[in-house]
N, C-alpha and C positions, 0 to 999 in steps of 0.2 A: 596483568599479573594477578594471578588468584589471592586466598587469603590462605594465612599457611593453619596447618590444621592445630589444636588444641592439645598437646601431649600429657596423659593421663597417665601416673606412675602406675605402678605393681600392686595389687592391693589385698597381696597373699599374707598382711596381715589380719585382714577382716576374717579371716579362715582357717576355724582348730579343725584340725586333721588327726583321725587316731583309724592306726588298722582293725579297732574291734570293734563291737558294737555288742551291746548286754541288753536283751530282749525284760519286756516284762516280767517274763517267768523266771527270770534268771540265767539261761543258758546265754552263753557266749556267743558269738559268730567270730572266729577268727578272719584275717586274710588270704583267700585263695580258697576257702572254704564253700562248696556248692551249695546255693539256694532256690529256693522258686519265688515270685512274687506272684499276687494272690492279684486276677485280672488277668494274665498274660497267659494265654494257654500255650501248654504244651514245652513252653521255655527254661531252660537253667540258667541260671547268673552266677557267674564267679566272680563273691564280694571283694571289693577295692578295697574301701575306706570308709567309714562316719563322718560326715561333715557336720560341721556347725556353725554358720554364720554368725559373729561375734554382738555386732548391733542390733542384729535382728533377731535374735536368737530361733532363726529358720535351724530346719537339719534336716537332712535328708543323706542316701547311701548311695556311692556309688557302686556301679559293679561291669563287669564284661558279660556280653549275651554268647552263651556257648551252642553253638548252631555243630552237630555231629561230633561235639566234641573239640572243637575249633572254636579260638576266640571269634567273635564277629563284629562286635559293635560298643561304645559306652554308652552306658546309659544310667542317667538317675533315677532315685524314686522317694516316698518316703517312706521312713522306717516302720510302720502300721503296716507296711503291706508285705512285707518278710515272713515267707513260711519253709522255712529250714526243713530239709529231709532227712528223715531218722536217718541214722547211722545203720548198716545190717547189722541183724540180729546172728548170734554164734550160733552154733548149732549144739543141741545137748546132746553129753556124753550119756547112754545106755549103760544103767550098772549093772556089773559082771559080777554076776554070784557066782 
C-alpha cells in the first residue's frame, strides 16, 4: 500500500483580484476591453483581471488570446508589457456656411 498524497487547501487567499488595471499614464483598462502586448506579434487579448500576489507582492494580468475574433487561449503576462489600442477617432463634421 502506497503512501496517501499530502492535501493542500485553497490558496485563493494569497490572491487580490480587481477587473481593472490603471496604466502609468493614467488610463484605465477595463474588463473585456482589447489590448496588444508588446512581443507578441500580430495578437489581441481580451483583458480578464489584475492579479497581485499578496506575500510576494508579484502582479501580473490576465487575459484571453483572440485568434479571428474567437476566444483561444489564457494567458498571463506582466503589466509593463500592455499596449492598449486607441480607441477610433470620429470623423469631423464639415462646416456649412
Amino acid at each position: 500500500m502506497g503512501r496517501r498524497k499530502k492535501v493542500v487547501g485553497p490558496l485563493a487567499h494569497l490572491y487580490k483580484r480587481v477587473p481593472h488595471y490603471t496604466m502609468p499614464d493614467g488610463r484605465i483598462i477595463e474588463k473585456d476591453e482589447i489590448i496588444r502586448i508588446k512581443g507578441e506579434h500580430g495578437g489581441k487579448f481580451k483583458f480578464l483581471e489584475h492579479v497581485t500576489r499578496t506575500d510576494t507582492g508579484v502582479d501580473w494580468i490576465d487575459c484571453f488570446e483572440l485568434r479571428g475574433g474567437i476566444l483561444s487561449g489564457w494567458r498571463s503576462f506582466y503589466p509593463d508589457r500592455i499596449k492598449p489600442i486607441p480607441k477610433p477617432r470620429r470623423k469631423r463634421r464639415k462646416k456649412v456656411e
